[in-house]
N, C-alpha and C positions, 0 to 999 in steps of 0.2 A: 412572812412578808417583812422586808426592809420600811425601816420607818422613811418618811418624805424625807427629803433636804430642807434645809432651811429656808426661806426666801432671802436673797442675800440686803436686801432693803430692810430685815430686822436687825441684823447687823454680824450674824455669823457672814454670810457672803456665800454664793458657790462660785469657789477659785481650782484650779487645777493644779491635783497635788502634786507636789515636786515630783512621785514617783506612785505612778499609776496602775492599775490592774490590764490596761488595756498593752503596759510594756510587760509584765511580770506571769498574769493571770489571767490573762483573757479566755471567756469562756465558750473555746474556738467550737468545742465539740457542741454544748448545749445550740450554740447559733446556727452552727453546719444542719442543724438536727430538724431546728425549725425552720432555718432558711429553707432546705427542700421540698419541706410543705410549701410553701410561700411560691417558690420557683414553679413550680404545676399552674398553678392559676392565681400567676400575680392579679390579674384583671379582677379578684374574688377578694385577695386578702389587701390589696394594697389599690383601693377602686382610684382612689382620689389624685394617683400617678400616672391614670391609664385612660385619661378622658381623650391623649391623643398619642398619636405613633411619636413616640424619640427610641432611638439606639443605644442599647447596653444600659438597658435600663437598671440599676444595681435593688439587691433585698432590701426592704424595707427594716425586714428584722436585723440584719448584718447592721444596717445604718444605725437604728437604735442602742445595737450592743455597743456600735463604737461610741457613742457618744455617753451612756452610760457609763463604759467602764472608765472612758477619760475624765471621768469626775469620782470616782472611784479611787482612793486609796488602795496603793499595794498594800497584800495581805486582807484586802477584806472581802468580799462576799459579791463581787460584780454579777453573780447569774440572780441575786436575789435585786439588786438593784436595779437588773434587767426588769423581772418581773412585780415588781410592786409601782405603785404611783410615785410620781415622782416630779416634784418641782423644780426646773430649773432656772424662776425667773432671776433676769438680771444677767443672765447669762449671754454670749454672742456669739454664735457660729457663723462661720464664712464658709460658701462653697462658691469657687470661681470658677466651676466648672459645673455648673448648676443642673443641668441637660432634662431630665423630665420633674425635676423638684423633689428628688426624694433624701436629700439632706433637708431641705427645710421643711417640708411634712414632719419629717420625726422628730427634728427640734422644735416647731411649735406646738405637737402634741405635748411634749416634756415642758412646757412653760416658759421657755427660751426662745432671744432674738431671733430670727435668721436674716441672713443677708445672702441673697441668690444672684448673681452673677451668671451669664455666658452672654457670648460674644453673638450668636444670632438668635434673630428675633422671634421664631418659630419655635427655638426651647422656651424664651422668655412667654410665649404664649402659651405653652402646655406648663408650666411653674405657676402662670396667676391662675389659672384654671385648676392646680391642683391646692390651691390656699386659700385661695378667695372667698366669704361667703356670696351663695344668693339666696334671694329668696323664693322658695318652691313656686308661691303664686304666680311673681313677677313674670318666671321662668317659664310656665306654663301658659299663660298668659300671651308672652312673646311669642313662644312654640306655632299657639292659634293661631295669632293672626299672622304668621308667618303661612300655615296652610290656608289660609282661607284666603291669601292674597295667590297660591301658584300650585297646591297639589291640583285642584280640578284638572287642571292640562298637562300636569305630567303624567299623571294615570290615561288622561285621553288617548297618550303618544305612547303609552304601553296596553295598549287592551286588543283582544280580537274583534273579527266583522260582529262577531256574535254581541261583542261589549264583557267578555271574559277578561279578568286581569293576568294579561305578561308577565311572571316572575323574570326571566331569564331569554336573553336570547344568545343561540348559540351561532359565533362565527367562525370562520376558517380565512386566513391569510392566505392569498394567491402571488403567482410570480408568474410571467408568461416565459415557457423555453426560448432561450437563445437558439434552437438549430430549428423549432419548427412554428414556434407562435404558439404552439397549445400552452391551454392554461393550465398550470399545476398546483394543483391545491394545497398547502405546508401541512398533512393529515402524518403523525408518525404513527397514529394510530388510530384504527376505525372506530375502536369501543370510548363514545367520547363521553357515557356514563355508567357508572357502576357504584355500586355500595362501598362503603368503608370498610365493612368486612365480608367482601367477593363470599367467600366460601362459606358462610352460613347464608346470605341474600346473593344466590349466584347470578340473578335477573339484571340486565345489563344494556344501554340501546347503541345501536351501531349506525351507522352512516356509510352510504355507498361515497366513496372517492369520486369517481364517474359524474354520477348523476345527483348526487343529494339527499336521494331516499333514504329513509331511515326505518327502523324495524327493530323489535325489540327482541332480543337473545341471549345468552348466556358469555357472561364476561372471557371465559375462557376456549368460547366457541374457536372451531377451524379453519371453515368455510363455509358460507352463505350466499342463496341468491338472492339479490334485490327486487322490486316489482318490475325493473325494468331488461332484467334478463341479465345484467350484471354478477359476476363473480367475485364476492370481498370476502377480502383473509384478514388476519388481525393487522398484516401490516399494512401501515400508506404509502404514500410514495415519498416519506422523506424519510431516509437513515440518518443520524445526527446532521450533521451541514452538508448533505447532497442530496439534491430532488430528483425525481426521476420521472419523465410525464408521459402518456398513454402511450407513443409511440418508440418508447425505450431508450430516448433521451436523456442520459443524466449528467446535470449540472452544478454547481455549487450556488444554494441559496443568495451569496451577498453575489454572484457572476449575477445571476438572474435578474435582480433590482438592479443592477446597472445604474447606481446612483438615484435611485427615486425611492419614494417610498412603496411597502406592499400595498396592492391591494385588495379588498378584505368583499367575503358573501356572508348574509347570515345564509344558517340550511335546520335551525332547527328551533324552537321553543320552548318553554317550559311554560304549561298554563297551569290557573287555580283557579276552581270553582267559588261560588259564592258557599258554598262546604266544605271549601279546603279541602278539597280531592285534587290530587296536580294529573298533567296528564303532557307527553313530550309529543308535539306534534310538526309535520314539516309546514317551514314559509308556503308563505301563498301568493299570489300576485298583489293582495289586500294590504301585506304583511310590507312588501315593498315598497307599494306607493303610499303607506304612512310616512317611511321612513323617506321616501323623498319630500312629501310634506315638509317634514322636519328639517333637512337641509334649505328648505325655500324658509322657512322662518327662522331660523338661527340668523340667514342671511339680514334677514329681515328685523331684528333684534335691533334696538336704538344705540346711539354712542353711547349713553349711558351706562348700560348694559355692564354687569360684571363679568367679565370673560377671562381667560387667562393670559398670561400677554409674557413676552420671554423669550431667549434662545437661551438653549443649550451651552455653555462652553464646556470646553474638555477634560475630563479629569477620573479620578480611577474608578471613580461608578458612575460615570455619562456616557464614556467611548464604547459602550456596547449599543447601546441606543443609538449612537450618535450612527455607529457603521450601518446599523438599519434603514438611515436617513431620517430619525426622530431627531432635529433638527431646531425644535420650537415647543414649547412648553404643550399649545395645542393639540400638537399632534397626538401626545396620547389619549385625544379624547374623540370617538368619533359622535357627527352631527346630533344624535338624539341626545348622548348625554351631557355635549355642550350646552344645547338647547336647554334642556330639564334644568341641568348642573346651574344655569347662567338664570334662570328664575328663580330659583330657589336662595343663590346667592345674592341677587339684587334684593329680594323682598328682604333680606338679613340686613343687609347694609345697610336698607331705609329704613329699617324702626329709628324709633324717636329714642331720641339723649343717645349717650354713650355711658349705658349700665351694663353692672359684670353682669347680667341675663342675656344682652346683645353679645356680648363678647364671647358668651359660653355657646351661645349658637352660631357665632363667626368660627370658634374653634370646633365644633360638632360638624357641620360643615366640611373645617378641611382635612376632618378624621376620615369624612363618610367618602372622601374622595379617592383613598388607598384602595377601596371595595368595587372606585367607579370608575372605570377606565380602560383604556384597551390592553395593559398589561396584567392583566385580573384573569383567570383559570377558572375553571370549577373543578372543586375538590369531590363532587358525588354523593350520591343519598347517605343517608343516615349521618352527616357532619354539617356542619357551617358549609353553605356551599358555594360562597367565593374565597379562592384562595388570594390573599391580596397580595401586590404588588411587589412590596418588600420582603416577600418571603427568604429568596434570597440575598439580601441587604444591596440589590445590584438593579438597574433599570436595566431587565431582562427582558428582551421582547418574545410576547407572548403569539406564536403563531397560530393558536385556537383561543382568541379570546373570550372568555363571556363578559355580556352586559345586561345587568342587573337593573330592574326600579330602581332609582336613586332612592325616593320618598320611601318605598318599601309599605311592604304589608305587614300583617304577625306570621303569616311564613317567610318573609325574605331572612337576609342574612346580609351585613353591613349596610344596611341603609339608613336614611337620616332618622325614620322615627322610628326605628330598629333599636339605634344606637343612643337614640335620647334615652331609653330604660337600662340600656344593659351599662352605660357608660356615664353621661351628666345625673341621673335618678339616683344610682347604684355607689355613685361620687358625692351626689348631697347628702344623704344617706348615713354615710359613712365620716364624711366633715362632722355631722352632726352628733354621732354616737362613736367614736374609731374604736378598732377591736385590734389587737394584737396578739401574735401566736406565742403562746408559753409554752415549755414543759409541764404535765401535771399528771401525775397516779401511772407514770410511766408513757405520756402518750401526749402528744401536741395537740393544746387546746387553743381554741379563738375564745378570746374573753371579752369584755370591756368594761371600763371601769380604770383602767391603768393610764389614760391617757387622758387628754384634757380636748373637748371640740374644738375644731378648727374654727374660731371665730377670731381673725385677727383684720387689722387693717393694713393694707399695701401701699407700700411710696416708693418712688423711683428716684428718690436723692438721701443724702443722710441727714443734711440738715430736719426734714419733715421727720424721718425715721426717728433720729434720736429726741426730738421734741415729744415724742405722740407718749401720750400718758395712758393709752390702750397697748394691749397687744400688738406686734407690728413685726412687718417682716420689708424689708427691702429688697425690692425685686427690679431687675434692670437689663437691659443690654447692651454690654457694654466688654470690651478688654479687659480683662482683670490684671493684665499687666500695669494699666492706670486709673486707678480708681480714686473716688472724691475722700476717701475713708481717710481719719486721723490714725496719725501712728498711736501706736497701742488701743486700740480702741476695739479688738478683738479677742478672744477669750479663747476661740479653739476654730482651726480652721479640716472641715471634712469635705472629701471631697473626691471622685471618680475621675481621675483625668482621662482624654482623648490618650488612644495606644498612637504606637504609631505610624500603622501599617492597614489599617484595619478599614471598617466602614469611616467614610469623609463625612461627616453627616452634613455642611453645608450643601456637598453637592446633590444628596438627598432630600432635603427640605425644599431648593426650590421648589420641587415641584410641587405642594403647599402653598408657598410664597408667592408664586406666579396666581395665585386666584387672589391670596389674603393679602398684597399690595393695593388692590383697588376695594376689600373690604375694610381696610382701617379699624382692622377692632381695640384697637386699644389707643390712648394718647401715646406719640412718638414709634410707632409702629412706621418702619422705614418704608417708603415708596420705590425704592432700588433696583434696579433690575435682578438683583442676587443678592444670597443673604452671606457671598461667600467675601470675608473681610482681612483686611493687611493683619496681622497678628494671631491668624488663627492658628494653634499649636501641632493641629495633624498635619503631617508634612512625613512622606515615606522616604524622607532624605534625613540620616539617623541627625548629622548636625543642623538641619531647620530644625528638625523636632526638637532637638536639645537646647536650643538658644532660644525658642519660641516659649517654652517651658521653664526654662531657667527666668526669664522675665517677669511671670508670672510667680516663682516664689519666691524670687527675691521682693516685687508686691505683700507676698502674706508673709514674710519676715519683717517687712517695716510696719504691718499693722498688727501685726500680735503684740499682745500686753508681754510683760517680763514674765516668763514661765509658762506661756503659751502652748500652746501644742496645735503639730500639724497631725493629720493621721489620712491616708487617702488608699483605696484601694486599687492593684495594677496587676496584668498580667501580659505575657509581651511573649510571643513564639520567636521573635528574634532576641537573642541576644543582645543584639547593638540598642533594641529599644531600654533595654533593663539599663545598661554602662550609661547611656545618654542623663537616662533620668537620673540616676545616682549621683553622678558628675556635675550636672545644672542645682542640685539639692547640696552639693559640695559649695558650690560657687556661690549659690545664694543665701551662704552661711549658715545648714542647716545642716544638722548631724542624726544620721540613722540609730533609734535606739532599739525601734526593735524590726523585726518580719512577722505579722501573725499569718498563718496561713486559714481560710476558712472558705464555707460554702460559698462558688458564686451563683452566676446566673443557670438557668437549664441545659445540662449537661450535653439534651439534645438538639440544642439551638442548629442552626443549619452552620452557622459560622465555627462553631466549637467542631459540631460532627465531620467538616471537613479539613479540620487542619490533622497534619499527621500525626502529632501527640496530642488530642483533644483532653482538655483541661478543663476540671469541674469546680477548682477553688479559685480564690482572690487568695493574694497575697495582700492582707494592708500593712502599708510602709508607716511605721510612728517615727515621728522625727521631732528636735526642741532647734531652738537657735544656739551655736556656740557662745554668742555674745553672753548667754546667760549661764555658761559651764558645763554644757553640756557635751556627754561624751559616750564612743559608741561601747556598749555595756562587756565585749569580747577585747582577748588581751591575746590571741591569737587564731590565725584560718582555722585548726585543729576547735578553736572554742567555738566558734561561729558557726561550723558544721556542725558540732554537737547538739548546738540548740537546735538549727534547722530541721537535725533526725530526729529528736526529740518530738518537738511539734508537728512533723508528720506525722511519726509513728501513733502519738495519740489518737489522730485521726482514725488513720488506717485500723487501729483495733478496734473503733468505737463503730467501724463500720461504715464510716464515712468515705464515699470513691473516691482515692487517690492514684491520680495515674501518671504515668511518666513527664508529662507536658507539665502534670501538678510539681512532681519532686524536681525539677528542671526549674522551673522559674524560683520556688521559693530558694532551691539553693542558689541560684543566682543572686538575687535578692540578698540575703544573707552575706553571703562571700564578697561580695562586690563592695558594699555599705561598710562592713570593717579596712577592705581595704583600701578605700577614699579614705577612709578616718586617720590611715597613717600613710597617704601620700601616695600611694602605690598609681600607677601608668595604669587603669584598669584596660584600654586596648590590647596590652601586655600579658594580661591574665584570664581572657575569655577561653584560651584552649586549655588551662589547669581546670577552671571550675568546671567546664563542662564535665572534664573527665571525673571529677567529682560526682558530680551529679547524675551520670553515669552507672558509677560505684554505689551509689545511694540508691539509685532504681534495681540495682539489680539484687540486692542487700534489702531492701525493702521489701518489692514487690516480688522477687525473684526472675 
C-alpha cells in the first residue's frame, strides 16, 4: 500500500507534478481490468451515480485512476496510489461537463474540492443526488407520508373486481386501414410473453390478433387456435413498417395515422396474489370501465395538480416521436398513469421545506417515470420486466406498450418504492461506507476503507464554495464556457465531453423536465419549457461542435493554476469529431501530451452494438497549457504511432477487447494531436491516418 499524500494545508501541498504517470505510466491495463467489472453492473459498484438515468455514463474506477495518477509522479507507482487511501485535500477538480457526477463522486471520495458543472438542469439534479448527504430517517420519513397521502388510490386504479393487485397491463396500438376501416392491431408478433431463456422455460402466452384471446403455449409454437375459432401463427399483422388488416389490406403504419395519433386496447394483465403467485389473464368489461374511471378523474384533477406540460420540438432523438404524432410531453402517458403519475408527484412537491430528502424523492420520481409510460416493453419472465424507455437512447414508439404500477409492489420492476431500495437505499449506503474495485491475489476485489464517506456540503456559487471550512463541492447549471470561477483557481480539470454525433441528451431529458419544472426540487431549478440551451456543445455540424467546445476550454485554460492539467475521456466514430476537438484544444491554448487508451463503457451497450466498428475503450486525451511550456512529447508521425501501437498492443495481450473502432480512434487521436502541435491543415490529413490506422488493425488484430 502507498502511504497517503500529504494534506497540502501542512504545508507539503498536493500540486500536479510537472510530469505525470497518467502522461508516462498510466496503469491502462490494471483500469481496463477493473473497469469491466465495474461496466456489468454500474448500478452495484458505483450506486451513488445511478439514482437517476443521464447518458454515457463514464467508470467510476477509470475516473479515479485519472485522477490518481495525475497527482502521481512519472516513474512512480500510480496503480499502488490507485489502490491505497488517499488524501487529496486542498485539491480542485473541475468537470464542465459534469453529466451524472461521476468526476465529482471520485474527487470527494479522494478528499478533494470538486466543482460540477453542465449546462442542463436534469444532470445538475442527478450530480446533487449523487453527493449530497441525507438523512436515512428524514428520508424515510418523507417516503411515509408521501404514501399515506396517494398509494391508497393508485393501487385502487390497479386491482381486479376481485380486489387482486395489477402488476402489469398489457396494450396493443391500433391504426384503422385506409382501404377498408378495419382495425389493425401493430402485433409483430403474437407471443407477447416468454422467458429470458426460451429454451430451458419454453412456456410462453400468446394473444389472438383477431379477437384478444390469449392462451398460454410454447414460445416457438406454429400454429394455434383460439377460444374463438381463430387461427394464430407466430406472426402479426405488422412486418417492420407495413400493417396488413383482416381483409388483406396492406398499408404503411405512419399512411395509417394520417397525422393523429395511434390508438391503443389493453387485451391482457398480469395479476399477483396476496402469495405472490402471478397469473396472465384477459380484460374484462371491469377492467375497462376502471380505466374510464381514471380518464373522468385525471380530468378532474385541480390546477394545481402536477402534470406534465411541453411540446416536443425537433431534433435527432424527437423526430421519431414526433412522426408518430407524440406531439406533447403528455402524450406519452396514457390516462391511468397520468392520473397515479400526477398524485404521486403532487404529494412530492408539497412536503414541507426544501430538504435534500424532498429533493431525492422529486429525483426518484422522475427515475421511476423511464419505467412509466407508453414507450416502456416488457422484457419477460425471469428479468426485470419493463424494458425502459431509453433503451435505445431514441424516443422510440413502442407499439405494444406495457403499463406497470407506478408505486409498485416487491414483485414489480421500476417502480417508485421498487426503486427507493434498489436506487436512493443502495446510494445512501454506499455515500456512507464507498467501496472501490482493486486488483487483489489476481482477481478484482470490492473493498472499502480506501475512500472517504461522501459527507460534504453543496453550493451553487464559488464565493459560498471557497468560504466553506467543511468539505464542499460546487454544483451548478450553468455554461461552462462562463463561469463565476477565478483564473487559476483550479488544480486539474476531468471531465467526459458530449461526442458529437451521438445521443443529444437535452432533447432526452425533457421528458424528465416536463413533470420536474412544476416539482421545483431544488433552489434555481429553471421553469422553462426545455432544458435544451444556447451553448450547448452537441451539435452534429462538425464546426458547431467545434466552436461550442473550443469555448468551453478556452474557460478551463483561464482557470487552471500554472501547471494545471486537463485530462478528459473521448471517442468519436467520425473522424471530423476527433479533427474538431483537437483543433478547439489547439485554439484554446492547450497542447496534447499524451492519448491513453483504456476500458470504457459496456461493450454491449445498444449505441456501441450498433455502430460498425463497435468500440470498447476511451481514449483519454492529457493535455497542459502552452502558456506554461508545454509541448507534444513526439518529434514525428512515425513516433506518435509508435506510442499509439505500443499502448494498444499492451492491451490487447493483457486480454483486454480491442477492436478496430478501438485502434481507429486512439490512432486518430494520436496522429491528429502531434500534428496540431506543428501547424499541420488536419482536414488535410484525415485520409493518411485513417490509412494508418487501417495498417495498425490489420497488424494488430489481423
Amino acid at each position: 500500500m502507498a502511504e497517503p499524500l500529504m494534506d497540502p494545508k501542512s504545508g507539503s501541498g498536493v500540486a500536479i507534478p510537472v510530469s505525470t504517470a497518467l502522461e508516462t505510466e498510466f496503469p491502462a491495463v490494471m483500469l481496463s481490468e477493473v473497469g469491466t467489472k465495474e461496466s456489468w453492473r454500474k448500478e452495484v459498484h458505483r450506486p451513488a451515480t445511478s439514482t437517476h438515468k443521464w447518458w454515457a455514463k463514464r467508470l467510476g474506477t477509470v475516473f479515479r485512476g485519472i485522477i490518481t495518477s495525475a497527482i502521481t509522479a512519472a516513474g512512480e507507482d500510480a496503480e499502488a496510489v490507485y489502490s491505497a487511501p488517499t488524501d487529496l485535500s486542498g485539491l480542485v477538480v473541475l468537470d464542465p461537463f459534469a453529466g451524472s457526477g461521476v468526476t465529482g463522486v471520485e474527487t470527494a471520495k479522494l478528499g478533494a474540492s470538486a466543482v460540477c458543472f453542465d449546462i442542463n438542469p436534469v444532470a445538475t439534479l442527478v450530480q446533487r443526488q449523487a453527493l449530497q448527504q441525507w438523512d436515512a430517517q428524514a428520508l424515510s420519513a418523507a417516503f411515509e407520508r408521501v404514501e399515506r397521502e396517494c398509494r391508497r388510490e393508485v393501487d385502487r386504479v390497479h386491482r381486479t373486481e376481485d380486489g387482486r393487485t395489477v402488476l402489469y397491463y398489457f396494450w396493443v396500438a391500433t391504426v384503422p386501414c385506409p382501404d377498408c376501416g378495419d382495425t389493425i392491431r401493430l402485433f409483430s408478433s403474437t407471443v407477447f410473453s416468454k422467458n429470458a431463456y426460451p429454451k430451458r422455460v419454453p412456456e410462453a402466452q400468446i394473444v389472438c390478433p383477431q379477437c384478444l384471446d390469449i392462451q398460454e403455449g410454447r414460445y416457438d409454437f406454429d400454429t394455434a387456435q383460439c377460444a374463438n375459432g381463430h387461427t394464430v401463427t407466430q406472426k402479426g399483422p405488422v412486418v417492420r413498417s407495413t400493417a396488413t388488416c383482416r381483409n388483406g389490406h396492406a398499408t404503411k403504419v405512419m399512411t395509417a395515422l394520417n397525422g393523429d395519433l395511434p390508438d391503443y386496447e389493453m387485451y391482457a394483465k398480469m395479476v399477483v396474489d396476496a402469495k405472490g403467485r402471478k397469473t396472465y389473464e384477459p380484460i374484462t368489461d371491469w377492467d375497462r370501465a376502471l380505466y374510464a374511471e381514471c380518464e373522468e378523474l385525471l380530468a378532474e384533477l385541480p390546477s394545481s395538480a402536477v402534470l406534465p406540460s411541453g411540446k416536443l420540438a425537433s431534433g435527432n432523438n424527437t423526430d421519431q416521436a414526433i412522426k408518430w404524432n407524440f406531439n406533447e410531453w403528455h402524450h406519452f402517458f396514457n390516462a391511468r398513469q397520468m392520473y397515479s403519475l400526477s398524485l404521486i408527484a403532487t404529494a412530492i412537491r408539497d412536503l414541507p421545506g426544501r430538504t435534500p430528502e424532498r429533493e431525492a424523492l422529486c429525483a426518484l420520481f422522475s427515475g421511476t417515470l423511464e419505467f412509466n409510460n407508453r414507450f416502456t416493453s416488457f422484457k419477460g419472465e425471469g428479468t426485470g420486466a419493463v424494458r425502459h424507455m431509453f433503451s435505445h437512447h431514441i424516443l422510440k414508439p413502442e407499439r405494444t406498450p406495457l403499463e406497470a404500477h407506478p408505486w409498485g409492489t416487491p414483485y414489480s420492476s421500476g417502480s417508485f418504492s421498487t426503486l427507493l431500495k434498489s436506487r436512493l437505499q443502495r446510494a445512501h449506503e454506499y455515500k456512507t461506507l464507498p467501496s472501490d474495485l482493486v486488483p487483489e491475489n489476481g482477481e478484482v476485489q470490492r473493498v472499502t476503507g480506501l475512500s472517504a464517506p461522501l459527507a460534504i456540503c453543496l453550493y451553487q456559487d464559488w464565493s459560498s464554495f471557497a468560504d466553506s471550512e467543511e468539505p464542499a463541492a460546487y454544483v451548478a447549471t450553468r455554461n461552462s464556457a462562463d463561469t463565476d470561477l477565478p483564473d487559476g483557481s483550479v488544480d486539474l480539470v476531468v471531465t467526459d465531453p458530449p461526442y458529437m454525433d451521438n445521443v443529444h441528451y437535452a432533447e432526452l431529458a425533457d421528458f424528465f423536465h416536463a413533470w420536474l419544472r412544476a416539482m421545483d426540487p431544488f433552489d434555481g431549478y429553471p421553469s422553462d419549457d426545455t432544458t435544451r440551451r444556447k451553448g450547448e456543445v452537441q451539435n452534429a455540424d462538425p464546426m458547431e461542435f467545434g466552436k461550442a467546445i473550443e469555448a468551453v476550454w478556452s474557460e478551463c485554460a483561464r482557470v487552471l493554476k500554472k501547471g494545471g492539467l486537463l485530462a478528459f475521456t473521448f471517442h468519436q466514430a467520425r473522424i471530423a469529431g476527433w479533427v474538431r476537438v483537437i483543433e478547439s484544444l489547439e485554439r484554446a491554448g492547450f497542447c496534447v501530451t499524451a492519448v491513453q487508451p483504456v476500458k470504457g463503457e459496456m461493450t454491449t451497450s445498444v449505441v456501441k452494438s450498433g455502430a460498425r466498428e463497435p468500440s470498447n475503450l476511451d481514449s483519454i486525451v492529457v493535455c497542459r497549457r502552452k502558456v506554461d511550456g508545454a509541448a507534444n512529447p513526439h518529434d514525428s508521425v512515425e513516433a506518435a504511432l509508435t506510442t499509439a501501437k505500443r499502448e494498444l498492443a499492451l492491451l490487447h495481450k493483457a486480454g483486454v477487447g480491442v477492436g478496430p473502432g478501438d485502434v481507429r480512434s486512439v490512432v486518430r487521436g494520436s496522429l491528429l494531436a502531434y500534428l496540431a502541435s506543428v501547424g499541420a491543415d488536419l482536414d488535410e490529413t484525415v485520409d493518411d491516418i485513417d490509412r494508418y490506422a487501417t495498417e495498425i488493425i490489420q497488424e494488430l488484430l489481423g
